[in-house]
N, C-alpha and C positions, 0 to 999 in steps of 0.2 A: 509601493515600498516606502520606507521609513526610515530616513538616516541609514540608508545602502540594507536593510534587515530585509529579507522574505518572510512575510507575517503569514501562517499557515493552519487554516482553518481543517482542524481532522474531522471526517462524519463514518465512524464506524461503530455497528451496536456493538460489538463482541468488547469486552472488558480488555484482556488482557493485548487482543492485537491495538485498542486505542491508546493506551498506554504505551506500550512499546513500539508505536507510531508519535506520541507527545514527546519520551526522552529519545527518541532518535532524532526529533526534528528540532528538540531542543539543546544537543549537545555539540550542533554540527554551527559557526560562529556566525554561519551566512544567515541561517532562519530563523526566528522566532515562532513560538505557538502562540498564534492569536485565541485560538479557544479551540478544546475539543471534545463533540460532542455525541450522540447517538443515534442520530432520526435527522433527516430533512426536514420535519417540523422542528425540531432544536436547532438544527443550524439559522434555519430560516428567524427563529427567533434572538437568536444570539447577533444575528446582522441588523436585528431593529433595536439591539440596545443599545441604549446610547452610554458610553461610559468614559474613562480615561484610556480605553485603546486605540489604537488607529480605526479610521471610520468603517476602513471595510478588508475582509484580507484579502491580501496578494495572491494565494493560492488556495483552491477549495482540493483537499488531498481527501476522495471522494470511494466509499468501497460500494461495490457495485452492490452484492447482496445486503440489505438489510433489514430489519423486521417487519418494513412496510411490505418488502416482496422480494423478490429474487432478485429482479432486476431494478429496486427501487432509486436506488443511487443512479441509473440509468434517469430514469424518467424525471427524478428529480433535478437533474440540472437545468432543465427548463426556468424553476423557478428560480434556483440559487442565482442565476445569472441577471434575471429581473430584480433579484434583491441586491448584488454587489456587483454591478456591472462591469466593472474593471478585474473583476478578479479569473483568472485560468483556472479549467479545469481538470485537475488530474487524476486520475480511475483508477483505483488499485483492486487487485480480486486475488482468488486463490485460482481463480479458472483462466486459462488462457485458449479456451475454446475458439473458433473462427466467428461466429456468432456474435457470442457476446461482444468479441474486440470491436465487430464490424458496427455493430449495434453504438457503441458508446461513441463509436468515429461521426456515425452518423446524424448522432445528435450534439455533437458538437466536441467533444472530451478534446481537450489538449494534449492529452499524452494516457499512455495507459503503461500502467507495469504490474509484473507478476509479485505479489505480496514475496512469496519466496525465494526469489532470486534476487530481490534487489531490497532486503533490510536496509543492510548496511548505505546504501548508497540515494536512501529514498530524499535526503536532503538535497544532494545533487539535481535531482528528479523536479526537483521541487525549483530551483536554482534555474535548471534549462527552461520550464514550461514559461515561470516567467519572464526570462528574457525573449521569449516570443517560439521556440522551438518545442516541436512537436516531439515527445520522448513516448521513446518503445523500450520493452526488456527485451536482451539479444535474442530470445527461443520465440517471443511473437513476432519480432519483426523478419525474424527469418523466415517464419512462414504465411506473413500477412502481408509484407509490404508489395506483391507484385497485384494483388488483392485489393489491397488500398487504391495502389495509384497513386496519382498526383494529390498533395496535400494543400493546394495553391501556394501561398504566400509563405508556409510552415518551411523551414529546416529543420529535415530530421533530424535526431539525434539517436541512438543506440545506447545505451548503457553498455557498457561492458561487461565480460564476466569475469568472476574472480572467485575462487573456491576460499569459503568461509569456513573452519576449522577443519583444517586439510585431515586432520588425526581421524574424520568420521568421513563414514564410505560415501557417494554420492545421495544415493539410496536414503540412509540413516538423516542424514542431514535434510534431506528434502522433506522426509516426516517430522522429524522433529520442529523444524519452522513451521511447517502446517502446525502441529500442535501448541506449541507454545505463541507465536507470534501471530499468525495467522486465529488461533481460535480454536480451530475446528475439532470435533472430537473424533476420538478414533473411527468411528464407523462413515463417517464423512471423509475422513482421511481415505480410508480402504476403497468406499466409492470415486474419489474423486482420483489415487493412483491405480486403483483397481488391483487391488491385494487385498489378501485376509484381513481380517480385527484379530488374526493370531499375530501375523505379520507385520503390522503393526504394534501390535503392544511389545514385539521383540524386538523392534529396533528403538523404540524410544527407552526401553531396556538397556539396549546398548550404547545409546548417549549417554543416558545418563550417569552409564558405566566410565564413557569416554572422560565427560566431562567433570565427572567426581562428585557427583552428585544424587540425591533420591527424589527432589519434587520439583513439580512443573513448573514454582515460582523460582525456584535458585536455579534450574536449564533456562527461564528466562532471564533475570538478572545477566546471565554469563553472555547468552545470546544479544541482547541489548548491550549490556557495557563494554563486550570484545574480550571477555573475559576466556580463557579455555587454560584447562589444566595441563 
């Protein structure tokens, strides 16, 4: 850390979910974005530059999939760790599968949270891992921690839940973050809740209805700044 700041390194390919991982982490006073970038070879690169930033970040805020492979951000933290040895690892994904979580636990991750549940609150995330505590979203932890086990030295933490624009139904709102913040496209979306790409394209329909708007940059802007109609 740096003058009490969490300096927070983002590695996600999708555009719009690194983006609205950079002004979330940058609007919240605790953190700072130290850089954010695409690929574990970009990040890995961006930790050997030498510049006017801090030398290394505080947190590597890490998404599992990305265009190296599924689980590239998994396998990747191997090196990230040899490149900025002080910094924690934190996993975010759209998946909160038993696998995967168990998988990123066991190669080391500090903390794992579900992209969608926990926008608003990824700065916090970012906050816990580095004072030393191990951070879950409430829906993995509730079905992984007997699973886990003991985390030795870690104090868990839980995120909490808290329904982010109450005016859209559970449902609506869960796709809609898969789309806009998370990335994904609707047919990823359908796969990953397991409903139609009709069912889909009718609830992001209905945000956008919600939220007073027609395109997936102004449902993010809204989503990101806290904005709702």
């Amino acid at each position: 850390m740096n003058g009490g700041s969490i300096y927070v390194l983002i590695v996600d390919d999708d555009y719009y979910a690194r983006e609205a991982l950079r002004a979330l982490v940058a609007r919240d006073s605790r953190t700072r974005v130290w850089d954010a970038v695409e690929s574990i070879p970009a990040a890995l690169e961006s930790i050997a530059r030498v510049d006017d930033r801090p030398a290394a970040p505080s947190v590597v805020l890490l998404d599992v999939r990305l265009a190296e492979g599924e689980r590239a951000g998994i396998e990747g933290m191997g090196a990230l760790r040899e490149a900025a040895p002080g910094a924690k690892m934190l996993v975010t994904s759209v998946s909160s599968d038993d696998d995967t979580v168990l998988a990123a636990v066991r190669a080391g991750a500090d903390g794992y949270v579900w992209k969608n549940e926990t926008a608003e609150r990824i700065a916090t995330a970012c906050v816990r891992v580095a004072e030393g505590r191990f951070v879950l979203s409430r829906s993995v932890a509730d079905r992984l921690l007997g699973t886990i086990g003991t985390l030795g030295a870690y104090a868990t933490e839980v995120l909490p839940d808290r329904p982010d624009y109450v005016e859209l139904t559970e449902n609506v709102r869960k796709t809609l973050y898969l789309f806009c913040v998370a990335g994904l496209s609707a047919k990823e979306i359908a796969d990953e809740l397991q409903v139609s790409i009709n069912t889909v394209h009718a609830r992001i329909k209905a945000a956008y209805a919600s939220l007073g708007t027609t395109s997936r940059s102004e449902a993010f802007r809204r989503l990101v700044e806290g904005v709702s109609s």
